[in-house]
C-alpha positions as CSV (number, residue, x, y, z in Angstrom):
1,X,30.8,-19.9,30.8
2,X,31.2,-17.9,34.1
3,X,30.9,-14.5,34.3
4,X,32.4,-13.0,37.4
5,X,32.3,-9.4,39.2
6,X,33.9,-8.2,41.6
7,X,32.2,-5.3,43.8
8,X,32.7,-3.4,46.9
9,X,29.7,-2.1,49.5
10,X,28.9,1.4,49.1
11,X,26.6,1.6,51.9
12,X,24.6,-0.7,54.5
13,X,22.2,-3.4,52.6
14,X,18.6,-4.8,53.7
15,X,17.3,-7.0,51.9
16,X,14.8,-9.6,53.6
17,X,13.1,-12.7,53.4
18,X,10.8,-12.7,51.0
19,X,7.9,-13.7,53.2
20,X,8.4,-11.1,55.2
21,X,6.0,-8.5,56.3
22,X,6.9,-4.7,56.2
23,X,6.8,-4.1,60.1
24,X,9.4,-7.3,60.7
25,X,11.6,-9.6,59.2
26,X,15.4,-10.4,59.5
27,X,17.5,-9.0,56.5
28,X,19.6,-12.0,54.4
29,X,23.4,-11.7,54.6
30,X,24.0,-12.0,51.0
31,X,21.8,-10.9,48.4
32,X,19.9,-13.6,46.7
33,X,19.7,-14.9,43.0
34,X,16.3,-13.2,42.0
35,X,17.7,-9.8,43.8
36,X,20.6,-10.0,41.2
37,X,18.9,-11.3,38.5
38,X,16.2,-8.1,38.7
39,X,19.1,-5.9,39.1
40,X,20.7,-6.9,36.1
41,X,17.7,-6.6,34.2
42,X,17.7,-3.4,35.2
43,X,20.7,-2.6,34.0
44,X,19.7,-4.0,30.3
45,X,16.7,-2.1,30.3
46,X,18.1,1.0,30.6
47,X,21.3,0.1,28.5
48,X,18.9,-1.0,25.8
49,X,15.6,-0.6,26.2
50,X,12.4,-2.7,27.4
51,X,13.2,-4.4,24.4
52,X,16.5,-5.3,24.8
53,X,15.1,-6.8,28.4
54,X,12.6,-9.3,27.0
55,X,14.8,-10.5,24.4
56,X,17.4,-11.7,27.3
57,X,15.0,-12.5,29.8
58,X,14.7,-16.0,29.4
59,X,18.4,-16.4,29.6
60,X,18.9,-14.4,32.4
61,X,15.5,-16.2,34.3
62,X,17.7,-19.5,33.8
63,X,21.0,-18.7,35.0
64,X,22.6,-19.9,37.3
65,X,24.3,-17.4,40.1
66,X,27.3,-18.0,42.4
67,X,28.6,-15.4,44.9
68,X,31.9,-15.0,47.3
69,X,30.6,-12.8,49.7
70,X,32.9,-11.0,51.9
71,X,35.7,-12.0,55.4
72,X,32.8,-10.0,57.9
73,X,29.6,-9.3,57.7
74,X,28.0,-7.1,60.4
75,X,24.0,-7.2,61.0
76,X,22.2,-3.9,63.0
77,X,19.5,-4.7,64.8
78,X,17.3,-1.5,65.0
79,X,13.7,-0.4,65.7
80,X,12.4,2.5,63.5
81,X,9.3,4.4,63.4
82,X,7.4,4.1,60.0
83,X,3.6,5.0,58.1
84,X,1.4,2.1,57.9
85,X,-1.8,1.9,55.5
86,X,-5.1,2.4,57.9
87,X,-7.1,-0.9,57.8
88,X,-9.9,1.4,58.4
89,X,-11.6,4.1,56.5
90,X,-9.4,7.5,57.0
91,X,-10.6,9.5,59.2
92,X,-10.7,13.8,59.0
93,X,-8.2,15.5,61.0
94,X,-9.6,18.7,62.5
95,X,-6.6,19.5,63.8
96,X,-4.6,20.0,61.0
97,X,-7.6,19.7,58.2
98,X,-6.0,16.7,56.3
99,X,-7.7,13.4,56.2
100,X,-5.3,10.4,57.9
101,X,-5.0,7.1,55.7
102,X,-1.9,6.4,57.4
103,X,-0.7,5.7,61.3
104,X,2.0,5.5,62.4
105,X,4.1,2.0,63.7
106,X,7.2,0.4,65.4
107,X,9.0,-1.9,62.6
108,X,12.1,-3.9,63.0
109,X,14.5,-3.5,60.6
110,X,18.0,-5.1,60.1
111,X,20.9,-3.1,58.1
112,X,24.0,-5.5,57.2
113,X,27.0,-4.0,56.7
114,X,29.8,-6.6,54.5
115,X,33.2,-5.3,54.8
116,X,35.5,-5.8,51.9
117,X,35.3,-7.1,48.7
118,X,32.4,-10.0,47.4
119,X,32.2,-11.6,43.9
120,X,28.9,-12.5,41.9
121,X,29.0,-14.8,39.1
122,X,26.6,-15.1,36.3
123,X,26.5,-18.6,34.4
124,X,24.4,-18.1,31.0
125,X,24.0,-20.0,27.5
126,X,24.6,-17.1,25.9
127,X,27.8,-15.8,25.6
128,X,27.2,-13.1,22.5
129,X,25.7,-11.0,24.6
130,X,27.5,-7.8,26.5
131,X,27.6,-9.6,30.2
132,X,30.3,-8.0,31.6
133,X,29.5,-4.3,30.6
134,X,26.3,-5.2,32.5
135,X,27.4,-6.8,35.3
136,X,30.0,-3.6,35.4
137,X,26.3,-1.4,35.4
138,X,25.0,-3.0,38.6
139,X,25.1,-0.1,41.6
140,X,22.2,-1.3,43.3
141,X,21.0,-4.6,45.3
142,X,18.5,-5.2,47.5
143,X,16.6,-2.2,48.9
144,X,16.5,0.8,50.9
145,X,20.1,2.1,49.6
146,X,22.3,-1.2,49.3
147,X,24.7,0.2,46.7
148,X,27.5,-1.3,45.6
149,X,30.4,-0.1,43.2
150,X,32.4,-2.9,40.7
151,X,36.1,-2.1,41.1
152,X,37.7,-4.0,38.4
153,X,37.1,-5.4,34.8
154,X,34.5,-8.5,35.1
155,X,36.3,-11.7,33.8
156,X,35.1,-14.5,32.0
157,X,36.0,-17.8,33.1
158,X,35.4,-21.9,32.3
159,X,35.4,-22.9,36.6
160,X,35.0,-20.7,39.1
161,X,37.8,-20.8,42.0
162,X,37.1,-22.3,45.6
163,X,34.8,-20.4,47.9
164,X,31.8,-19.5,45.3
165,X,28.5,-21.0,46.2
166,X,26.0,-22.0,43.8
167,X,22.8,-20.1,45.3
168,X,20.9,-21.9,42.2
169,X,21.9,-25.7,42.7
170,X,19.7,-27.5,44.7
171,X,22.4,-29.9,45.6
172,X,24.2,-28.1,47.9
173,X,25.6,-29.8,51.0
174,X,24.5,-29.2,54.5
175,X,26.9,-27.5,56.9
176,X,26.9,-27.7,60.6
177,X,28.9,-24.7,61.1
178,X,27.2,-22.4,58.8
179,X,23.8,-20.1,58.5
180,X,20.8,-21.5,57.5
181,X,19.4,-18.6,54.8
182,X,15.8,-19.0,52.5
183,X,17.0,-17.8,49.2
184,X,14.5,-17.0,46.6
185,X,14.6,-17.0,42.7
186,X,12.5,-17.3,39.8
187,X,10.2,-19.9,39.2
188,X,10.9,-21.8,35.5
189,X,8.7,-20.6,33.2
190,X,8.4,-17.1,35.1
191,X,7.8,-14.3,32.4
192,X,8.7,-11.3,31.7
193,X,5.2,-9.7,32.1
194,X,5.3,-11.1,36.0
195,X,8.4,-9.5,36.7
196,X,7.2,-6.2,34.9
197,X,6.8,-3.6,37.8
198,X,3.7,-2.0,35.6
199,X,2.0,-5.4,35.4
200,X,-0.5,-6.7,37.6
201,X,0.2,-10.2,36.6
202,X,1.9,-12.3,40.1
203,X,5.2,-13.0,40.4
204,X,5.9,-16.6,40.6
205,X,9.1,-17.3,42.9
206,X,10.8,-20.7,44.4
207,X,12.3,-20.7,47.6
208,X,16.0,-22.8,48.5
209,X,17.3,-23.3,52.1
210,X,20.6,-22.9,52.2
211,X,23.4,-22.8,54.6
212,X,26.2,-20.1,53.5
213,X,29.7,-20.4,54.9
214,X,29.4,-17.9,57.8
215,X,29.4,-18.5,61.2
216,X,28.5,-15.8,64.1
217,X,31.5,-14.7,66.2
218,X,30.2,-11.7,68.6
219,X,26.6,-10.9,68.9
220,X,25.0,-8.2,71.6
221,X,21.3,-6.6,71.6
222,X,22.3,-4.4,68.8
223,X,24.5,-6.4,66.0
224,X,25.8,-9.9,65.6
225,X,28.6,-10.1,63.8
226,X,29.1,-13.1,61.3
227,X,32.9,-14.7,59.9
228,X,33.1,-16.1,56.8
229,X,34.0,-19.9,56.5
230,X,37.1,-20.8,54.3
């Protein structure tokens, strides 16, 4: 069975690639299926403990996500200044007595903006669990402030209507007219200790090119503005 939100944008999102580095990279347009699937177990975590997380985790790891992302999407293209690690050892600062371990840099960043309403759906193989009060719980995706805000009951359905795409099937067809996105998730057999922020085990993640239904209609220096595809 489908389980299916339906949430509004709270503020701007970034969320990129996940080969990027932390002075560049362009942000994603929609968040991806490990970005949900950590927010979510988030969500049980604090609903019922660590506990509660590794008992789900393998049914959560294997789910399958689908998303309806919203009409527009807007991207900001920005420069900001930001602290960088010194390579070197840090050096003593007589001028204000502190010792320096960090410089500071140029970074691009990109802030995307969706306007109206997008859907998420969660498939699972358990459906005993509470999935729609924690699919209700999920306020944050992504990072630096992407908060989002359900606005309605989640629903269980059997099929999903026209317009979701599968982020986890790696049979997706190719579309001329749409944007080509790298889309990470979790790697089978990824456990819960990987995933564990505390951990220094290595997350294991798998990669999927796909091409979402959204096609650019205005674009300048500054922002690029993207349609979605019905």
């Amino acid at each position: 069975m489908w389980y299916v939100a339906t949430y509004l944008p709270v503020s701007l999102v970034s969320l990129k690639l996940a080969t990027a580095t932390s002075t560049g990279g362009k942000a994603l347009l929609l968040p991806t299926p490990y970005a949900f699937k950590m927010a979510l177990l988030n969500v049980i975590i604090e609903d019922g403990g660590v506990d509660a997380g590794i008992s789900v985790w393998d049914i959560l790891r294997d789910s399958k996500i689908a998303i309806r992302g919203p009409k527009w999407i807007a991207v900001n293209n920005t420069f900001t200044k930001v602290l960088k690690p010194k390579k070197e050892k840090p050096q003593f600062d007589a001028e204000t007595g502190l010792t320096r371990g960090m410089i500071r840099t140029i970074a691009f960043r990109e802030y995307v903006q969706w306007q109206g309403e997008f859907q998420i759906a969660v498939h699972v193989t358990n459906d005993d669990l509470p999935w729609p009060r924690w699919l209700a719980r999920v306020n944050y995706l992504g990072k630096r402030g992407g908060f989002v805000q359900v606005i309605e009951t989640p629903s269980k359905v059997e099929h999903l209507n026209d317009g979701f795409i599968d982020l986890t099937s790696t049979a997706l067809g190719f579309s001329l007219f749409g944007t080509m996105q790298i889309m990470d998730d979790c790697a089978p057999g990824l456990t819960f200790g990987q995933v564990n922020i505390y951990s220094d085990e290595r997350v294991s993640r798998v990669l999927r090119h796909l091409s979402v239904p959204y096609q650019v209609v205005s674009s300048s220096r500054g922002y690029t503005l993207y349609q979605r595809l019905d």
